[in-house]
C-alpha positions in Angstrom: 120.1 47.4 93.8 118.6 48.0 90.3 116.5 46.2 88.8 113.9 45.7 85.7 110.3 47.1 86.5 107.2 45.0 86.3 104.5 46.7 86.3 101.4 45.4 88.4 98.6 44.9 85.4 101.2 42.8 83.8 101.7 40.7 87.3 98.1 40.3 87.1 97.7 38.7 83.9 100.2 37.0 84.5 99.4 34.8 87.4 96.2 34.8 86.0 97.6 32.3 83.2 100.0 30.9 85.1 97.0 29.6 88.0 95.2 28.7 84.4 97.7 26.6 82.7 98.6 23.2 84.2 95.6 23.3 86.4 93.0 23.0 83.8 95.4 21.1 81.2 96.3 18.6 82.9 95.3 17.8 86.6 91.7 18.4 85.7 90.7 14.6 85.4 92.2 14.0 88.2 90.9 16.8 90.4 86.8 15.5 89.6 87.9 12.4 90.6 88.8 13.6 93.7 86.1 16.3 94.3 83.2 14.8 92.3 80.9 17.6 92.2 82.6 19.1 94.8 84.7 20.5 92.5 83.6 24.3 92.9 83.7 24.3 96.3 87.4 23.4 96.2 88.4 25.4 93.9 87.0 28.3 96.4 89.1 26.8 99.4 91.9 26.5 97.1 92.0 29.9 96.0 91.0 31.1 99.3 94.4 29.2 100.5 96.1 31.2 97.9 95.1 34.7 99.4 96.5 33.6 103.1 100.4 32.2 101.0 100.4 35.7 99.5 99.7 37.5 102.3 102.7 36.5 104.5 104.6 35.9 101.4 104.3 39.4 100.6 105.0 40.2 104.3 108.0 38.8 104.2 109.1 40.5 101.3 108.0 43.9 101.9 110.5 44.1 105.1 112.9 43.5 102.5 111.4 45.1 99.2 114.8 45.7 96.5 116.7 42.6 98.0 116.3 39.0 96.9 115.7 36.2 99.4 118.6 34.4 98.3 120.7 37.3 99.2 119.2 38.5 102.4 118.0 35.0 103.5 121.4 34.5 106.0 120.5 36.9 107.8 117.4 35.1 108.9 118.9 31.6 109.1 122.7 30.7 109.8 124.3 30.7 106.0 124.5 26.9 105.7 120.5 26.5 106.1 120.2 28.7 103.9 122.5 27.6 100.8 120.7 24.3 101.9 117.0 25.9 101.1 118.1 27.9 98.1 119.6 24.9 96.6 116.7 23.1 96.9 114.6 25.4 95.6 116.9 25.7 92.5 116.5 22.1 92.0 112.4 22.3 93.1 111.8 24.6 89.9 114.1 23.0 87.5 112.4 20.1 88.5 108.8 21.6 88.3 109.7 23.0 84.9 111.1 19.6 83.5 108.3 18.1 84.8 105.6 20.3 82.6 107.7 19.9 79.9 107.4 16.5 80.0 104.2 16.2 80.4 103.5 18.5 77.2 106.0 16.1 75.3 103.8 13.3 76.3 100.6 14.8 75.5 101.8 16.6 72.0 103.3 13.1 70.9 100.3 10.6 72.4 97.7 12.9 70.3 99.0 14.9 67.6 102.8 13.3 66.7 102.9 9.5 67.4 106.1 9.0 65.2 107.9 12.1 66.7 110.3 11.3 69.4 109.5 13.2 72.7 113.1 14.5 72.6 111.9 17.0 69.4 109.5 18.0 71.4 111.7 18.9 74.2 114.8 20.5 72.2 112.4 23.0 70.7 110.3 24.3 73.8 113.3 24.2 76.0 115.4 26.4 73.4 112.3 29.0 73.7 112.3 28.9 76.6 116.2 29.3 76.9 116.5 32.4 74.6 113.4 33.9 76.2 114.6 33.7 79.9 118.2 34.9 78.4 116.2 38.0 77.8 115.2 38.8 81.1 112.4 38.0 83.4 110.3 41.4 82.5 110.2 39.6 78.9 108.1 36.7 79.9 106.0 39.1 82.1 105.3 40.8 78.6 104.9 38.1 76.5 102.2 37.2 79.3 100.7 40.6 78.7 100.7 40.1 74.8 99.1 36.8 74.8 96.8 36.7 77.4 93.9 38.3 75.6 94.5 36.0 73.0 94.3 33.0 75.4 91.0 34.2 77.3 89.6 34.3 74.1 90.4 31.0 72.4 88.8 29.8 76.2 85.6 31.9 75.4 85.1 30.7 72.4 85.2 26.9 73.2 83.2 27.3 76.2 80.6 29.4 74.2 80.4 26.8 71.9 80.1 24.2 74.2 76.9 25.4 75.4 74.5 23.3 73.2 76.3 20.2 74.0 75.5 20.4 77.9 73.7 18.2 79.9 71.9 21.1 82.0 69.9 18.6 83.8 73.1 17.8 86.4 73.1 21.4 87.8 71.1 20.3 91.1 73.9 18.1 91.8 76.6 21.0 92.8 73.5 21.3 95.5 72.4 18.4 96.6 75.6 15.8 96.1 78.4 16.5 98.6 81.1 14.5 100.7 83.2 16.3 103.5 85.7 13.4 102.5 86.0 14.6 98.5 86.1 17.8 99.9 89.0 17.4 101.7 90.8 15.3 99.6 90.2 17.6 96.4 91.4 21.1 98.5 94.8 18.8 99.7 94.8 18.5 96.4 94.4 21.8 94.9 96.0 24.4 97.7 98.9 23.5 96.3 98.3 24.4 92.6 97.1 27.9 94.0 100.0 27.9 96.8 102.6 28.6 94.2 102.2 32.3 94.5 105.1 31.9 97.1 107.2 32.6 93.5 106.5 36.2 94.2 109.3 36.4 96.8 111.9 35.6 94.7 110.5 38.2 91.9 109.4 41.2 94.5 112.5 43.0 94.1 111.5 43.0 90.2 107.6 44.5 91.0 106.8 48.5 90.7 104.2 49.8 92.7 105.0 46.8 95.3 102.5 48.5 98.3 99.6 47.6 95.4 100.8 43.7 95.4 98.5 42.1 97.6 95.4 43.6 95.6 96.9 42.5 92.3 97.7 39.3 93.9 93.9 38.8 95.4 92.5 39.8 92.1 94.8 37.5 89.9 93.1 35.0 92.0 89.8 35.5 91.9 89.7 35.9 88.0 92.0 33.1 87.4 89.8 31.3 89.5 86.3 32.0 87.8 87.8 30.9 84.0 89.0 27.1 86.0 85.5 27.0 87.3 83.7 27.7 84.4 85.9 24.8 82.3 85.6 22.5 85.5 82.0 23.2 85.4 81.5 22.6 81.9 83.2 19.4 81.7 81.1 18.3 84.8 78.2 18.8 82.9 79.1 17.7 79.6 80.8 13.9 80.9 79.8 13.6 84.5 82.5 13.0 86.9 83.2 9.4 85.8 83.4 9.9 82.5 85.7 12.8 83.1 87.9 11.5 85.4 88.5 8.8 83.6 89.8 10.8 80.6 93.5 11.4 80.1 93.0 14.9 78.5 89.2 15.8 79.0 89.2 19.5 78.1 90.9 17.6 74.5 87.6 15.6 74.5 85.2 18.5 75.5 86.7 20.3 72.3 85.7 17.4 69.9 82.3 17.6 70.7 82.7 21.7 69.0 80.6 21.7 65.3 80.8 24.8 64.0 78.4 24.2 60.7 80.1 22.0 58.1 83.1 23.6 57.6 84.8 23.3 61.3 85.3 19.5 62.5 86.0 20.9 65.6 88.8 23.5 67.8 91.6 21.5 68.6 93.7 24.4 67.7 92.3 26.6 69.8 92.9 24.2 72.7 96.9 24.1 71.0 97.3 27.6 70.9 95.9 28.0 74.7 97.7 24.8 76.4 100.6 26.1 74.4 101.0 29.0 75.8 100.3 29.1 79.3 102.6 26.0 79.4 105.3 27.6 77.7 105.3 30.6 80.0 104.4 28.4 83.4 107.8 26.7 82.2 109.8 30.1 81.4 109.2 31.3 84.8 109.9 28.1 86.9 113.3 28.1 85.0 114.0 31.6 85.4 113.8 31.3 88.8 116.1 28.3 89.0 118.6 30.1 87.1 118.6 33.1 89.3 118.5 31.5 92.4 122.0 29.8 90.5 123.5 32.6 90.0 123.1 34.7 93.1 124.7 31.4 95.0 127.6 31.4 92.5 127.2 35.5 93.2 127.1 36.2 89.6 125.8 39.6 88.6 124.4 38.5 85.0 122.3 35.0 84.8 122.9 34.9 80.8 126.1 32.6 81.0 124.0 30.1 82.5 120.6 29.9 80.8 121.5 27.4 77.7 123.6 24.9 79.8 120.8 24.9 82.9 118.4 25.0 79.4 120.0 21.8 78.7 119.8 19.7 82.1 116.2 20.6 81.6 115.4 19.1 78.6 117.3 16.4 79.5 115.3 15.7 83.3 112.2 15.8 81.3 113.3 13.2 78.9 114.9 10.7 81.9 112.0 11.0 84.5 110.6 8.2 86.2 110.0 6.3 82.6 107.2 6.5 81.3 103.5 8.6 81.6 102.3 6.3 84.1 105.2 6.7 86.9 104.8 10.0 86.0 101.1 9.9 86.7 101.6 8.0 90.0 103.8 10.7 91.2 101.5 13.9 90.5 98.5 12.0 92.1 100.0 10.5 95.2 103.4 12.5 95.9 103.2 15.9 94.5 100.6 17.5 96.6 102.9 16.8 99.5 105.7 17.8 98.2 104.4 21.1 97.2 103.4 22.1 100.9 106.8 21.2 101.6 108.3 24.1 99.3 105.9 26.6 99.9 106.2 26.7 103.8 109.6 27.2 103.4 109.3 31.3 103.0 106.3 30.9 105.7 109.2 29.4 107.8 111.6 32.5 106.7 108.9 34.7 108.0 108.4 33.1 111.2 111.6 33.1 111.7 112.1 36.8 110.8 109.5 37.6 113.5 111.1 36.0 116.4 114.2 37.8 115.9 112.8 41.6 115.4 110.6 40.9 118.5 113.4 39.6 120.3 116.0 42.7 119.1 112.7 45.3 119.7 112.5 43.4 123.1 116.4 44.0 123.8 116.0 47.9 122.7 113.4 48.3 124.7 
């Protein structure tokens, strides 16, 4: 089967913003609250937790490396387990996708647009989203490419500015205060944010160079993981955990305290441009990968026809969840972590299963 080429630097950068985006943006008060100054060391296990999904994620795939796991997943599990998973998976990243979506409509109109419905919000992102997953999936992998410099950048520049405004005096407590219990609690937590790399078995078949995957995957990681450190440390030592965890959007409040002279209040748009970005193309993926996943049940050979209409349910999911930020809220703090682990065994359970029926047909031959 033919398909488009992605190359492996632009996989890297890629995941690199896509670990980055919601992450920092907006589970960050919520993950010191959880890890105090634990923080760093579960980012580590998190990311560490990350390497061991992409390995057998990428094992699984490379038995298969130009098919797509929605077509060659019934031969693994009877055909009706497997229209079951798939469907649910199209619904999981629709879902996940309407659910960032909201969460930028809440955050763009709490702050910035107080008078502007969140629905405005919505209608313009998703139809951006919409005509750039209508142009392919190797078009948000470029766009990732073109704009990640720019995002790593903006980043630089607020934590470089940030410096002054540090207390340094909290350093010793990354050494001296730690909990096993916020430990644990804050990698349940954030596994799960890092787990998503289980998205590269539905995009393998798209990869060139696919033997080079797990070292682009590993290195993804680990500088993905050292810009979330640094903006988790920073905000650790410029609020404290209490303070910070008790802010809706602290990385918003750590960019306030920016002065630049007289003539820059302060880098609020360089926070925009970042959150932004990585959001929109967090979003473009997720749906891309709900509309694919669509088409190849309805065995469609072109995903186009569908990309407005499925464009549209988005937009409207975001707008109908739970009601309000604070359901919202209650769902990504006590539900979602759970949830996650549930979608991202599933190709662990492909593999598994995969396994037991080579060895068994290798046993047979034998």
């Amino acid at each position: 089967m033919k398909t488009e080429q992605i190359t492996q630097n632009q996989l890297i950068l890629f995941l690199i913003i896509y670990f980055y985006s919601t992450l920092v943006g907006f589970a960050s008060a919520h993950l010191i609250q959880l890890s105090q100054y634990d923080t760093v060391i579960v980012l580590i296990i998190g990311s560490i937790g990350a390497c061991i999904y992409a390995l057998f994620t990428i094992k699984l795939a490379k038995r298969r490396p130009t098919e797509f796991i929605s077509h060659y997943g019934k031969e693994i599990f009877p055909y009706w387990i497997h229209v079951i998973f798939m469907v649910f998976y199209c619904f999981s990243f629709l879902h996940i996708s309407a659910f960032i979506l909201r969460e930028y409509e809440d955050f763009f109109v709490q702050t910035y647009l107080p008078e502007t419905p969140n629905w405005a919000i919505g209608i313009i992102l998703g139809f951006v989203v919409a005509v750039t997953v209508r142009s392919g999936v190797v078009t948000v992998f470029r766009t990732a490419q073109g704009l990640f410099f720019l995002v790593i950048l903006a980043d630089i520049v607020i934590t470089a500015f940030i410096g002054k405004e540090l207390t340094w005096d909290r350093w010793m407590a990354f050494v001296t205060n730690h909990s096993w219990n916020n430990i644990y609690k804050g990698s349940f937590y954030t596994i799960p944010f890092f787990g998503e790399v289980v998205i590269i078995v539905f995009l393998f078949p798209y990869l060139a160079q696919k033997s080079k995957t797990l070292k682009s995957v590993i290195w993804a990681i680990s500088m993905a993981l050292f810009f979330i450190m640094l903006n988790m440390v920073f905000l650790l030592l410029l609020f404290g955990p209490n303070l910070a965890s008790h802010s809706t959007y602290p990385m918003l409040e750590m960019v306030r305290y920016i002065r630049i002279a007289d003539f820059i209040e302060n880098l609020d748009p360089f926070l925009i441009s970042i959150w932004s970005t990585t959001i929109y193309l967090k979003i473009s993926i997720m749906f891309y990968l709900s509309v694919q996943i669509l088409a190849h049940l309805f065995h469609l050979k072109d995903t186009r026809p569908l990309v407005f209409s499925l464009a549209a349910v988005m937009v409207a999911l975001s707008l109908q969840m739970s009601g309000g930020t604070t359901s919202l809220t209650s769902f990504f703090t006590e539900s979602w972590a759970t949830y996650s682990y549930f979608i991202e065994g599933i190709p662990l359970l492909y593999l598994l299963v995969d396994t037991i029926k080579q060895t068994k047909m290798k046993t047979k031959g034998e």
